[in-house]
PDB file of the backbone (N, CA, C, O) and the ligand in Angstrom, with CONECT records:
HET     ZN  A 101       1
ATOM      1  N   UNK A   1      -3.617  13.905 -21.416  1.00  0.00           N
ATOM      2  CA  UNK A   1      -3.377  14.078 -19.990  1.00  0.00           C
ATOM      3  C   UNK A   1      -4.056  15.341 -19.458  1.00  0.00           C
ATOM      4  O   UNK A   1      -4.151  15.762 -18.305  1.00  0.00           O
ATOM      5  N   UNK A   2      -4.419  15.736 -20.403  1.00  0.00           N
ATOM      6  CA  UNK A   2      -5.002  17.464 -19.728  1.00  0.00           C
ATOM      7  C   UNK A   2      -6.324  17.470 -18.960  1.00  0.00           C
ATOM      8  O   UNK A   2      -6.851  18.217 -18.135  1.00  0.00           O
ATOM      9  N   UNK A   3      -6.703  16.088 -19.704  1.00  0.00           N
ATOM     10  CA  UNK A   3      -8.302  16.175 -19.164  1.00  0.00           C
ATOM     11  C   UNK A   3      -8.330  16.002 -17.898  1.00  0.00           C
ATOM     12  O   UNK A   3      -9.424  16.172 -17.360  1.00  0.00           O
ATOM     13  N   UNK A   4      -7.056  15.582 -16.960  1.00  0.00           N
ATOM     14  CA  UNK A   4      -6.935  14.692 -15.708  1.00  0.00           C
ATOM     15  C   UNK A   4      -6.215  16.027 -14.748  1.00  0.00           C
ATOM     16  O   UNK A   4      -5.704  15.956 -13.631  1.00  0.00           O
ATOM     17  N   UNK A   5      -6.348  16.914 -15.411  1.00  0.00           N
ATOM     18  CA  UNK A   5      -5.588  18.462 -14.667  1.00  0.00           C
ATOM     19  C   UNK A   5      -6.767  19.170 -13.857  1.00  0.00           C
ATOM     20  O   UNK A   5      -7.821  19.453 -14.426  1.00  0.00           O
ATOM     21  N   UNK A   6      -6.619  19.357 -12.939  1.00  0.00           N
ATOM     22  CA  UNK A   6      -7.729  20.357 -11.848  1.00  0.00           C
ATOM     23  C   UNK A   6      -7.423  21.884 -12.135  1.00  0.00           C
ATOM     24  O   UNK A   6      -6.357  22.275 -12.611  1.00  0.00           O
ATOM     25  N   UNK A   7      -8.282  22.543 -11.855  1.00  0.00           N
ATOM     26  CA  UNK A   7      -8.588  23.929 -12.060  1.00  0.00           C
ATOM     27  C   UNK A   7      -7.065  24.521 -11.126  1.00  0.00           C
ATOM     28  O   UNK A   7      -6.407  25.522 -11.408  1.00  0.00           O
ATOM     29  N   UNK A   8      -6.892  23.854 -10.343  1.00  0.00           N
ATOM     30  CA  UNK A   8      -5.667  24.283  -9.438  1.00  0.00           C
ATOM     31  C   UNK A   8      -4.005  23.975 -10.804  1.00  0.00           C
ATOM     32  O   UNK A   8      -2.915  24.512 -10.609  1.00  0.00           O
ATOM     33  N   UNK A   9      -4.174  23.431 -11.514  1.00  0.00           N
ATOM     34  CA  UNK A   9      -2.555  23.240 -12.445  1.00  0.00           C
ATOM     35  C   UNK A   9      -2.392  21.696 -11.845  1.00  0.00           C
ATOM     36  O   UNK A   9      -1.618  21.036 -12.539  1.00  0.00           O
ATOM     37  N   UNK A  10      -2.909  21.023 -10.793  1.00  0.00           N
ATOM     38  CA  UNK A  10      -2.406  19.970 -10.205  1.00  0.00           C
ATOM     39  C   UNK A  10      -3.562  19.004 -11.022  1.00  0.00           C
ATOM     40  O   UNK A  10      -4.590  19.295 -11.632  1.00  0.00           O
ATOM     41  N   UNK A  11      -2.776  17.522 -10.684  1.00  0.00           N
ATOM     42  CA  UNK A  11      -3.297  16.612 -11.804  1.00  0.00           C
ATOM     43  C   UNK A  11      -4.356  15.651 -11.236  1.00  0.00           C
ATOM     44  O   UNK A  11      -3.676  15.113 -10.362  1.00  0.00           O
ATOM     45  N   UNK A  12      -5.601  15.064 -11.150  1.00  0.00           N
ATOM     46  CA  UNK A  12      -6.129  14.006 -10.737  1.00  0.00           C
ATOM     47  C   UNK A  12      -5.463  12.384 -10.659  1.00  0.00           C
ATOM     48  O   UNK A  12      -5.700  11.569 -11.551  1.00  0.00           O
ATOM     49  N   UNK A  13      -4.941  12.185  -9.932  1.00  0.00           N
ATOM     50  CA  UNK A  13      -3.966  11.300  -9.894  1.00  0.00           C
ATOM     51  C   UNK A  13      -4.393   9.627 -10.052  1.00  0.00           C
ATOM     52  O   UNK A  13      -3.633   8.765 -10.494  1.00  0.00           O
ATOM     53  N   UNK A  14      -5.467   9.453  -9.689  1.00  0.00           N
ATOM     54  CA  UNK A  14      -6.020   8.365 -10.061  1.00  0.00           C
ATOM     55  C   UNK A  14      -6.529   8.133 -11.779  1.00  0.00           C
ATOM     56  O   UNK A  14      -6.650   7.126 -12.477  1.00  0.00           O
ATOM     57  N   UNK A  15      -6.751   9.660 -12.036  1.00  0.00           N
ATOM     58  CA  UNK A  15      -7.502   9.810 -13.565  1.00  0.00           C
ATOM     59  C   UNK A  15      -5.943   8.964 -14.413  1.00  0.00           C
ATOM     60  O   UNK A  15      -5.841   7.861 -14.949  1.00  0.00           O
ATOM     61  N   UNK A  16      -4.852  10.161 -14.185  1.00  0.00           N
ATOM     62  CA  UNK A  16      -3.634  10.379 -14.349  1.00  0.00           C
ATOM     63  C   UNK A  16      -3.279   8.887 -14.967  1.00  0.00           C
ATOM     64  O   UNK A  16      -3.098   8.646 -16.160  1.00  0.00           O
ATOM     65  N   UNK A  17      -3.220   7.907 -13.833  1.00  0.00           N
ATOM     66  CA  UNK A  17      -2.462   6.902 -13.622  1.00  0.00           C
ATOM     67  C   UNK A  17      -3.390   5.648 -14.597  1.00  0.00           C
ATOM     68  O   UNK A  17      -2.971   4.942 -15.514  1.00  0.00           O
ATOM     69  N   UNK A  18      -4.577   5.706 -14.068  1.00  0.00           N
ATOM     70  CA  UNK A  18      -5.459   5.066 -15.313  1.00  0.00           C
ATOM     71  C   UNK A  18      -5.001   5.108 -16.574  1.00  0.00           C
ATOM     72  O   UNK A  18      -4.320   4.233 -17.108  1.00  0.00           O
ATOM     73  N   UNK A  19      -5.438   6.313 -17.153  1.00  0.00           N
ATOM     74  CA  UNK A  19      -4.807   6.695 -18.564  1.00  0.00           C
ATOM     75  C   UNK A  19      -3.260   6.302 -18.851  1.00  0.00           C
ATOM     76  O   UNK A  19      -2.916   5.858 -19.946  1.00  0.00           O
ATOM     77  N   UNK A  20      -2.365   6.499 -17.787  1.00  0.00           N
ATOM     78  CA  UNK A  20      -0.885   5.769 -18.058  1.00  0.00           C
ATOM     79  C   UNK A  20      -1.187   3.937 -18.019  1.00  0.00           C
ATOM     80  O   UNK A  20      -0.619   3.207 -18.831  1.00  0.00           O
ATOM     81  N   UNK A  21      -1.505   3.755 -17.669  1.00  0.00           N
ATOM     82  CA  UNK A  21      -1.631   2.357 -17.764  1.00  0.00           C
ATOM     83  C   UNK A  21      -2.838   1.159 -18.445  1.00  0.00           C
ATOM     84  O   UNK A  21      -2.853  -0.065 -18.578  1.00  0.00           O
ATOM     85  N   UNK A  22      -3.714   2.212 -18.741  1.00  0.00           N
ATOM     86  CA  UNK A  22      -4.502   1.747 -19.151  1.00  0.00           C
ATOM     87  C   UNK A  22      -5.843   1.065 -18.615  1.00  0.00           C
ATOM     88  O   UNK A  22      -6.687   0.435 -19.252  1.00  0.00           O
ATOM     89  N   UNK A  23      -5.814   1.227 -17.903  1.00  0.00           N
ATOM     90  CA  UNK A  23      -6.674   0.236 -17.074  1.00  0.00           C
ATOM     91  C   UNK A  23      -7.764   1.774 -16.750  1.00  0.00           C
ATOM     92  O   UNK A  23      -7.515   2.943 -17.043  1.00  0.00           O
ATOM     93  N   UNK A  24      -9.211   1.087 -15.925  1.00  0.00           N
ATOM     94  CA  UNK A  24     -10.302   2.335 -15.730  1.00  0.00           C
ATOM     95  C   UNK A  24     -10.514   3.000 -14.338  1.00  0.00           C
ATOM     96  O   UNK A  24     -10.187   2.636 -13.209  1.00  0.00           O
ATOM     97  N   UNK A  25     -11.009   3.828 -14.687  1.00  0.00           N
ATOM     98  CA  UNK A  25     -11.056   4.743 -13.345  1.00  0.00           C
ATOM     99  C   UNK A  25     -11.191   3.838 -12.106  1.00  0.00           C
ATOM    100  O   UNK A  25     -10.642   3.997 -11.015  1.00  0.00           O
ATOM    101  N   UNK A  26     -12.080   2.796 -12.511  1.00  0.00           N
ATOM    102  CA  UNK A  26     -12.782   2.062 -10.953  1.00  0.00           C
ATOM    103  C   UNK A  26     -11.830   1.260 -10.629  1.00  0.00           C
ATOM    104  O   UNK A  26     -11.307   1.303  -9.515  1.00  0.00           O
ATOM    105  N   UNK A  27     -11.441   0.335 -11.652  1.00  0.00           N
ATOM    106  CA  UNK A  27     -10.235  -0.351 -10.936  1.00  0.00           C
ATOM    107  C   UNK A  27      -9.023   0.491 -10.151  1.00  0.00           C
ATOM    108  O   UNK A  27      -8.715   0.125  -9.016  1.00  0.00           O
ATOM    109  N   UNK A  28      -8.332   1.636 -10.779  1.00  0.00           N
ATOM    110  CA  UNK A  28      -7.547   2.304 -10.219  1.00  0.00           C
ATOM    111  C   UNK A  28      -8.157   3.106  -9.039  1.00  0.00           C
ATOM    112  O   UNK A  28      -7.572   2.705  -8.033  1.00  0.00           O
ATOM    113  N   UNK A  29      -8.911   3.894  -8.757  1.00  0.00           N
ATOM    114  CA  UNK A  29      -9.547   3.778  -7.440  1.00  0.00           C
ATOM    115  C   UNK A  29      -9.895   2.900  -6.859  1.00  0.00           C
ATOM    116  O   UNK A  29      -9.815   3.202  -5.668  1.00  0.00           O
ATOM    117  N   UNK A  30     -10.308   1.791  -6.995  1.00  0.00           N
ATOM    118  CA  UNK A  30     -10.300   0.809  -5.890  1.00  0.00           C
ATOM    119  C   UNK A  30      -9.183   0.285  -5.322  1.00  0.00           C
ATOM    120  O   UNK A  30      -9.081  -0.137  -4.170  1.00  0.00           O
ATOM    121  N   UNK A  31      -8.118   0.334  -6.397  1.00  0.00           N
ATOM    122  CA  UNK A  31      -6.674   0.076  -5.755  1.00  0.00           C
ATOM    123  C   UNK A  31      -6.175   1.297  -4.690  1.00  0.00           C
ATOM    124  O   UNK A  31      -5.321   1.268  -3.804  1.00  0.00           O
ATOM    125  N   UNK A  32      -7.039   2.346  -5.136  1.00  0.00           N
ATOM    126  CA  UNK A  32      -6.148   3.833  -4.125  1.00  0.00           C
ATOM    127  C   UNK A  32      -6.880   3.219  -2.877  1.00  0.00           C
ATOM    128  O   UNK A  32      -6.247   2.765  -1.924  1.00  0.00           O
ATOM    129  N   UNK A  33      -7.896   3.230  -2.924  1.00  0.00           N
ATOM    130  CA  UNK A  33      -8.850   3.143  -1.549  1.00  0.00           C
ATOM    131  C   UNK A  33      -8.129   1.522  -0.619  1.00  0.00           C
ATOM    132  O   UNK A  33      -7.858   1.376   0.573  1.00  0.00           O
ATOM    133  N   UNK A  34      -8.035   0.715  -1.586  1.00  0.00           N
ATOM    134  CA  UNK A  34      -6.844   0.087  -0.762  1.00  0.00           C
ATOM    135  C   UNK A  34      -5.507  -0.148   0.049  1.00  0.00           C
ATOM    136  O   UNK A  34      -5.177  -0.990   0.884  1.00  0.00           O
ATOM    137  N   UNK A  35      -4.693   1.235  -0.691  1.00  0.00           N
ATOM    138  CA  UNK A  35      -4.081   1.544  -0.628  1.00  0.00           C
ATOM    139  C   UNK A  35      -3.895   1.840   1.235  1.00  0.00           C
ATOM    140  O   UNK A  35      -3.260   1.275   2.125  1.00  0.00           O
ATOM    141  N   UNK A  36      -5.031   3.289   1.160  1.00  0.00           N
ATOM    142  CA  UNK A  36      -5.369   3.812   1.807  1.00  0.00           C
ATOM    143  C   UNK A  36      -5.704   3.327   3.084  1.00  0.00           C
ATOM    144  O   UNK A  36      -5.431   3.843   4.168  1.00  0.00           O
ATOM    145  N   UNK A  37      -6.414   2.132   2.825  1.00  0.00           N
ATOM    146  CA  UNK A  37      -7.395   1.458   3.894  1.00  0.00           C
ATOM    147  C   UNK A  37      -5.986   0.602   4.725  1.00  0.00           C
ATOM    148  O   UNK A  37      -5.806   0.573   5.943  1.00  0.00           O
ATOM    149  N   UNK A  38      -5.071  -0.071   3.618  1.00  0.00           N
ATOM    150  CA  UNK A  38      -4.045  -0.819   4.199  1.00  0.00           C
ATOM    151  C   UNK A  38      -2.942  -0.251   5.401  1.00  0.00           C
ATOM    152  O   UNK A  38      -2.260  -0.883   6.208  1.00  0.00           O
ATOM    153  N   UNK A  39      -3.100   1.484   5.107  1.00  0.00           N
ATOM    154  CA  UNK A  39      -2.040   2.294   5.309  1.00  0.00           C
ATOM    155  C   UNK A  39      -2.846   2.983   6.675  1.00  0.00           C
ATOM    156  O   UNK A  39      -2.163   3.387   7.616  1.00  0.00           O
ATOM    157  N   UNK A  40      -3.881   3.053   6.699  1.00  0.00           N
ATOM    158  CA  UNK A  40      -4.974   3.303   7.963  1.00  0.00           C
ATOM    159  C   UNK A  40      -4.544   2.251   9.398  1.00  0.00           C
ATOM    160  O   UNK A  40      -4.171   2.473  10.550  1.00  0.00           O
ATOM    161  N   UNK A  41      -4.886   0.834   8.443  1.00  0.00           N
ATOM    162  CA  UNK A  41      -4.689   0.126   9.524  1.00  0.00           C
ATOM    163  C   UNK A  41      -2.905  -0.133  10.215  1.00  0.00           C
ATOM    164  O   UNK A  41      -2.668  -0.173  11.422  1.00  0.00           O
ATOM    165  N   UNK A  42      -1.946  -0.264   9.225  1.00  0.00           N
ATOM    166  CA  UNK A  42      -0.721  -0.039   9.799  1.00  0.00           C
ATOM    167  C   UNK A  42      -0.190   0.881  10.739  1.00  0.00           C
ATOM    168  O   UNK A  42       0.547   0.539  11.665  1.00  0.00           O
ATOM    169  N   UNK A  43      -0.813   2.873  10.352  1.00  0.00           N
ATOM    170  CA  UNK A  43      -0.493   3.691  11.000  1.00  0.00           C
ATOM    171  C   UNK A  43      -1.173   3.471  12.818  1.00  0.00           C
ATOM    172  O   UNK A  43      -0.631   3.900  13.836  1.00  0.00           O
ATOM    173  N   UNK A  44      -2.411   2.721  12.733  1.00  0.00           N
ATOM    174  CA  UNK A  44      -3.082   2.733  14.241  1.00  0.00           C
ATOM    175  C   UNK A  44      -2.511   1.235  14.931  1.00  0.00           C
ATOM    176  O   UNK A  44      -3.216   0.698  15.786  1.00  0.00           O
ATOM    177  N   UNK A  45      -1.647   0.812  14.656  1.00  0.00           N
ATOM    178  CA  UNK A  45      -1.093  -0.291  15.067  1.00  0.00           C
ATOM    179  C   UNK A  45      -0.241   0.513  16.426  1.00  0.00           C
ATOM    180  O   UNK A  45       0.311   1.608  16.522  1.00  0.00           O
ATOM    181  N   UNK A  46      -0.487  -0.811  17.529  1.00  0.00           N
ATOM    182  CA  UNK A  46       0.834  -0.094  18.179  1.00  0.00           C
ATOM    183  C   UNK A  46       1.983  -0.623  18.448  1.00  0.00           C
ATOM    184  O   UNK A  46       2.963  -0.103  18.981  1.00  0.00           O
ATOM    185  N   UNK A  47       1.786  -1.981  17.949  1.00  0.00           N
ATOM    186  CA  UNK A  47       3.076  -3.153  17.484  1.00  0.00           C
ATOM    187  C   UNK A  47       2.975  -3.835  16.846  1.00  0.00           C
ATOM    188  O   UNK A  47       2.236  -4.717  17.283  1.00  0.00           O
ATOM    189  N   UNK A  48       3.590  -4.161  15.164  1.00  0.00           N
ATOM    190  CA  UNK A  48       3.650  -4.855  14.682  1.00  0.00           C
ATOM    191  C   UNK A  48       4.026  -6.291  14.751  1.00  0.00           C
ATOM    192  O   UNK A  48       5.083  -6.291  15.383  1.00  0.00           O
ATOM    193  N   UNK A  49       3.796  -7.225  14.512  1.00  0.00           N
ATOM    194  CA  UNK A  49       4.638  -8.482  14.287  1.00  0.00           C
ATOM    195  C   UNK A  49       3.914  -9.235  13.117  1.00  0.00           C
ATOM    196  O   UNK A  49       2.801  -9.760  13.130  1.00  0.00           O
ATOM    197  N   UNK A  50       4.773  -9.159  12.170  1.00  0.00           N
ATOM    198  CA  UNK A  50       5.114  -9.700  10.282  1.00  0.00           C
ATOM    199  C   UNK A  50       5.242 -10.815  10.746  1.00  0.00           C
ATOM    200  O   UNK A  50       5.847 -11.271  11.715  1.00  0.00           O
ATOM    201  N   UNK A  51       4.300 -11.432   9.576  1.00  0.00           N
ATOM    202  CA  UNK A  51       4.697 -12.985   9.184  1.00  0.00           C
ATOM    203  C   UNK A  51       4.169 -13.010   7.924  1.00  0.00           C
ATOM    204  O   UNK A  51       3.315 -12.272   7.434  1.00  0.00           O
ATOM    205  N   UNK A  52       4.804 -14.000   7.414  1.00  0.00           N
ATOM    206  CA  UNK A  52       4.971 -14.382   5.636  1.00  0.00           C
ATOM    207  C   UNK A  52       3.295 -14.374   5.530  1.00  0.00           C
ATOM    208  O   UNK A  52       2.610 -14.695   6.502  1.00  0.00           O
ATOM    209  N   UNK A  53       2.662 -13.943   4.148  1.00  0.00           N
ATOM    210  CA  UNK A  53       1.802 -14.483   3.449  1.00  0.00           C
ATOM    211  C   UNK A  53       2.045 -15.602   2.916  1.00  0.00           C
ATOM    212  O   UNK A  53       2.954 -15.638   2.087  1.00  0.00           O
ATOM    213  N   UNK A  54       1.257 -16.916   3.260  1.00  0.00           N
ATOM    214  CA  UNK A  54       1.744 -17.630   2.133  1.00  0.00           C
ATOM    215  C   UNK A  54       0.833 -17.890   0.295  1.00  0.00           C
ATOM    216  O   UNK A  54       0.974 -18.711  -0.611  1.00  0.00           O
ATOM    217  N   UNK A  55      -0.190 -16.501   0.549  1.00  0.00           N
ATOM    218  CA  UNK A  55      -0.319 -16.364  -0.464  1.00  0.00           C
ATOM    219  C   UNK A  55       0.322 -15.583  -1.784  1.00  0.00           C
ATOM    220  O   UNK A  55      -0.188 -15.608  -2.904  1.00  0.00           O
ATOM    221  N   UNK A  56       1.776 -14.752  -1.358  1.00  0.00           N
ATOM    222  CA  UNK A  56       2.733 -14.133  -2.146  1.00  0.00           C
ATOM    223  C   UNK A  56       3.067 -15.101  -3.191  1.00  0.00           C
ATOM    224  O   UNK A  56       3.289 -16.301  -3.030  1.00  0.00           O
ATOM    225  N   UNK A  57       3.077 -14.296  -4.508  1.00  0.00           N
ATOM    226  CA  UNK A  57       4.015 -15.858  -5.498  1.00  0.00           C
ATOM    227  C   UNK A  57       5.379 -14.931  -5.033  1.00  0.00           C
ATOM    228  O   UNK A  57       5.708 -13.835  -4.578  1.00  0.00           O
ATOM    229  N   UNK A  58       6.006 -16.490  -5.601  1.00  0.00           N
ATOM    230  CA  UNK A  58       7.746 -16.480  -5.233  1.00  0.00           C
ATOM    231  C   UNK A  58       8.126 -14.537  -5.923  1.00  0.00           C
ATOM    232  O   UNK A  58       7.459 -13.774  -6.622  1.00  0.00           O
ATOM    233  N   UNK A  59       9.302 -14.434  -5.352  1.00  0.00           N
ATOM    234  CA  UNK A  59       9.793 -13.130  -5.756  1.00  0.00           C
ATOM    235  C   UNK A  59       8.974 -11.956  -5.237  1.00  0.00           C
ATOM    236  O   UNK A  59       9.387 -10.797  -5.260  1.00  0.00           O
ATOM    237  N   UNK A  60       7.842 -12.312  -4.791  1.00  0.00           N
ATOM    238  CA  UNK A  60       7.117 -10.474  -4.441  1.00  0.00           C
ATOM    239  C   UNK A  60       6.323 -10.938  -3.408  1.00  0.00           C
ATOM    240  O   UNK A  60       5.093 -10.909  -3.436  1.00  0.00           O
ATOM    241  N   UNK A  61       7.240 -11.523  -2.163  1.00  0.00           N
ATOM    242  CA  UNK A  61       6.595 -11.728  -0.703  1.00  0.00           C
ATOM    243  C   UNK A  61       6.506 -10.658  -0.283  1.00  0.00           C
ATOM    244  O   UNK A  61       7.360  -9.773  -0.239  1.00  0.00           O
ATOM    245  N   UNK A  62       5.214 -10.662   0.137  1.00  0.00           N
ATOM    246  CA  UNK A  62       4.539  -9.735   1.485  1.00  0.00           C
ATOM    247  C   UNK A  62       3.790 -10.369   2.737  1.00  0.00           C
ATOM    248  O   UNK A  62       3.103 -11.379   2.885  1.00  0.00           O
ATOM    249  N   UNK A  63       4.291  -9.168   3.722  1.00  0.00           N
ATOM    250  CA  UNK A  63       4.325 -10.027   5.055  1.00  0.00           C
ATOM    251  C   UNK A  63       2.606  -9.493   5.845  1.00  0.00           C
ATOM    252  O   UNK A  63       2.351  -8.307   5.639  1.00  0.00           O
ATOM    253  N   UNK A  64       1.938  -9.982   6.354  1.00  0.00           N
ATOM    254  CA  UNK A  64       1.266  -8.812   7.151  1.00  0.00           C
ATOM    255  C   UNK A  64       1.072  -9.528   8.528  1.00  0.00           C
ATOM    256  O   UNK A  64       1.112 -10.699   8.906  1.00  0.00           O
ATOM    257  N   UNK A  65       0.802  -8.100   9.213  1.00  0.00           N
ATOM    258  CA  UNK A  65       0.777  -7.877  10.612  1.00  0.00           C
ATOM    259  C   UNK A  65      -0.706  -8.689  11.380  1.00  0.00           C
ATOM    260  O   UNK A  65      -1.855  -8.274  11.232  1.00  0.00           O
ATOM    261  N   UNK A  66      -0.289  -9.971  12.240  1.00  0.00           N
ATOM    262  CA  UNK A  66      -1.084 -10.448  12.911  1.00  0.00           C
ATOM    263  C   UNK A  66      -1.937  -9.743  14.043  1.00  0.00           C
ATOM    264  O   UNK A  66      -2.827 -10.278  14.704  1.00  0.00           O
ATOM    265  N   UNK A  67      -1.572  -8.677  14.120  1.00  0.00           N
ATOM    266  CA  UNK A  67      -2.143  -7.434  15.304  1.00  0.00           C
ATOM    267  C   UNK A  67      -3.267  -6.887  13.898  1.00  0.00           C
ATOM    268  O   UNK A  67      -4.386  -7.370  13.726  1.00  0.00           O
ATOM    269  N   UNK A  68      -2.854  -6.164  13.310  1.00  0.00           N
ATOM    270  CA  UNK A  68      -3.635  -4.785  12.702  1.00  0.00           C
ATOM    271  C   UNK A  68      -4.174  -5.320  10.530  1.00  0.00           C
ATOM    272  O   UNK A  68      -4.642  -4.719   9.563  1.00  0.00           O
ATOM    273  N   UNK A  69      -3.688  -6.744  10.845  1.00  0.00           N
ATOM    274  CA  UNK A  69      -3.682  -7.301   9.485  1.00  0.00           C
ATOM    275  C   UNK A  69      -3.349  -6.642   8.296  1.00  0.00           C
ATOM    276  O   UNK A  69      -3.686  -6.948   7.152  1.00  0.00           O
ATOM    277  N   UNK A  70      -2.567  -5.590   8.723  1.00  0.00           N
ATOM    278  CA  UNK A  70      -1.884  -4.575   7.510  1.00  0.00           C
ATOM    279  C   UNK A  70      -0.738  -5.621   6.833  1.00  0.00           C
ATOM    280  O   UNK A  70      -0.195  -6.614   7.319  1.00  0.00           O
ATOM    281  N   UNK A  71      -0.629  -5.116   5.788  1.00  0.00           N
ATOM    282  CA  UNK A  71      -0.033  -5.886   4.680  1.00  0.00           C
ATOM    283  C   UNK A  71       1.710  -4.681   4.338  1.00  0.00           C
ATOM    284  O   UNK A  71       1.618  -3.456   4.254  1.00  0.00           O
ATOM    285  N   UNK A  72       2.944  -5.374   4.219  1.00  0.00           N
ATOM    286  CA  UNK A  72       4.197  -4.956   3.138  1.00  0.00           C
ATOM    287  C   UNK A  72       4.377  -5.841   2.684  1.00  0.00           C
ATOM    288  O   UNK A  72       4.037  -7.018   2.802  1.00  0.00           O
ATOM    289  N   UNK A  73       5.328  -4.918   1.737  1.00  0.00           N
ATOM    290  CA  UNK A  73       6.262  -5.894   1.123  1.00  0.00           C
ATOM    291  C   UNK A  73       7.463  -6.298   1.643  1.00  0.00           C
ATOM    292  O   UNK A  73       7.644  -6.272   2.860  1.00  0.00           O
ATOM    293  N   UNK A  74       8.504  -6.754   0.699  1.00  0.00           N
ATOM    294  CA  UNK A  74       9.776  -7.634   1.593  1.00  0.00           C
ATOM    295  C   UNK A  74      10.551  -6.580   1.645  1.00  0.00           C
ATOM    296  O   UNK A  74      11.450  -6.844   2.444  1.00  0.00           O
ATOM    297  N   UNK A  75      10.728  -5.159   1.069  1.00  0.00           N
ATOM    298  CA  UNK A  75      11.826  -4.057   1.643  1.00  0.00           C
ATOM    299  C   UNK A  75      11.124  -3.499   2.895  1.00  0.00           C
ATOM    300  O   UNK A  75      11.850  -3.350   3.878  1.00  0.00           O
ATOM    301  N   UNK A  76       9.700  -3.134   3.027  1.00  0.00           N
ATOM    302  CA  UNK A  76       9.569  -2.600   4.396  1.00  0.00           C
ATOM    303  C   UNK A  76      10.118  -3.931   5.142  1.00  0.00           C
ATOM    304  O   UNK A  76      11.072  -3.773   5.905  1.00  0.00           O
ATOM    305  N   UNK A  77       9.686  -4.978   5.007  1.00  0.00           N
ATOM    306  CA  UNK A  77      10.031  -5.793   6.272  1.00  0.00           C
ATOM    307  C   UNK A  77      11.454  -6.014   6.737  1.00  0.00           C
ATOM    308  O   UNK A  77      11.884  -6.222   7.872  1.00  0.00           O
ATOM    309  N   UNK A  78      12.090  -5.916   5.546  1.00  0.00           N
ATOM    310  CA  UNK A  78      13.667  -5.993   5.878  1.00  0.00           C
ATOM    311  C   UNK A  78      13.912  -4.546   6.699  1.00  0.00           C
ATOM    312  O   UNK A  78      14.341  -4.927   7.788  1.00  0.00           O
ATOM    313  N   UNK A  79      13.864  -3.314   6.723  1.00  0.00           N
ATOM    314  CA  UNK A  79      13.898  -2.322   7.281  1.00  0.00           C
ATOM    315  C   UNK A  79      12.994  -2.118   8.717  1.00  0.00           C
ATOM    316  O   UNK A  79      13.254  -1.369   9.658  1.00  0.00           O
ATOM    317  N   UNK A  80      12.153  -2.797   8.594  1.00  0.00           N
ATOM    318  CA  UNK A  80      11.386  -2.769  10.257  1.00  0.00           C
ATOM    319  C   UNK A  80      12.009  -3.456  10.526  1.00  0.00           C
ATOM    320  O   UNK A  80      12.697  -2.931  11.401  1.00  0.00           O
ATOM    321  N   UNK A  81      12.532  -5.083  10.280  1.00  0.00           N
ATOM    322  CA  UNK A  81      12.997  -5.966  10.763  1.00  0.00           C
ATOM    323  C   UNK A  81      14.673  -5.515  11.751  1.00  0.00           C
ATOM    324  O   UNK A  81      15.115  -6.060  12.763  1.00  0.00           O
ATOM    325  N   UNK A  82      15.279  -4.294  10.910  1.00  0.00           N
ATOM    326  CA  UNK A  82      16.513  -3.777  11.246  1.00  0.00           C
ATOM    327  C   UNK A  82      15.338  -3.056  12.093  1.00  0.00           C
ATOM    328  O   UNK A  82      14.534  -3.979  12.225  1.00  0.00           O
ATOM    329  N   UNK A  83      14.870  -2.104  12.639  1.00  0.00           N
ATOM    330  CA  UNK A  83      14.588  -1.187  13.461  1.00  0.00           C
ATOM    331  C   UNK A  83      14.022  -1.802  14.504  1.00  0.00           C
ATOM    332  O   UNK A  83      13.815  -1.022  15.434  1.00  0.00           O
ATOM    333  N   UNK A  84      13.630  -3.119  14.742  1.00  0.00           N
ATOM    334  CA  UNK A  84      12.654  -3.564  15.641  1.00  0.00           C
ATOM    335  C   UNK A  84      13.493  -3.328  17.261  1.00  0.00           C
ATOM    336  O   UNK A  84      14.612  -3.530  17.734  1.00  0.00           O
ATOM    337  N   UNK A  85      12.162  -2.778  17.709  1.00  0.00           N
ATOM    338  CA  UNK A  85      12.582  -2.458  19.115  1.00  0.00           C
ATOM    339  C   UNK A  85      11.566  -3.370  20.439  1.00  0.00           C
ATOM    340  O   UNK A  85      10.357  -3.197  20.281  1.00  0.00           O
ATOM    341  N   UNK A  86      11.826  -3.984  21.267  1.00  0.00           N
ATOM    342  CA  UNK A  86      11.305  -4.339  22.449  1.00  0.00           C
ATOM    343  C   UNK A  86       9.607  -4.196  22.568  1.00  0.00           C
ATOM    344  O   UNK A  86       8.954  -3.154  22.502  1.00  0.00           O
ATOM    345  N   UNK A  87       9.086  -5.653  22.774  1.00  0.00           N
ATOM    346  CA  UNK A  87       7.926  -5.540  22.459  1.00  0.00           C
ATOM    347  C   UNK A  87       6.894  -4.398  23.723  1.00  0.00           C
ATOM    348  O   UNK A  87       6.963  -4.747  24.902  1.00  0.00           O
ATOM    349  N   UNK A  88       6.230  -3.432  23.468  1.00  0.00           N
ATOM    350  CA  UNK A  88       5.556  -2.864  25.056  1.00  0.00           C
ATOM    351  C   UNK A  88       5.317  -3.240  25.888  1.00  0.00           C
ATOM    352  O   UNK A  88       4.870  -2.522  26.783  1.00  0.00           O
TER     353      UNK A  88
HETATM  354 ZN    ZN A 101       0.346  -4.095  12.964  1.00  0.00          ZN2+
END
């Protein structure tokens, strides 16, 4: 794990997480940058409205947003779903 440590004591987190799981740098960065990209388009949304993927397999539905095509899973949606307020 040391090799994945920055000159700062703090850890390269993509290196990090690779090495925990096994898998390689590129795949695990391409998942961050997804991450990222998914979390871009949700934050510039200015109203959501979720509807099912129906490409989720059973047990790990995710919904995404027909406005901003950002993607959750089924606990954010249950929790927006409680917060939803009046469309603008
Ligand atoms: Zn949206």
């Amino acid at each position: 794990m040391d090799k994945h440590r920055n000159a700062d004591g703090t850890y390269n987190a993509i290196g990090a997480l690779a090495a925990i799981v096994g898998a390689n740098y590129a795949d695990i960065g391409e998942l961050a940058d997804q991450v990222k990209a998914n979390h871009a388009k949700l934050n510039a949304c200015a109203y959501h409205e979720f509807e099912p993927l129906i490409t989720a397999p059973p047990g790990r539905a995710r919904y995404g947003c027909k406005h901003c095509r950002g993607t959750i899973d089924h606990h954010a949606y249950y929790w927006h779903e409680l917060g939803r307020r009046a469309a603008p």
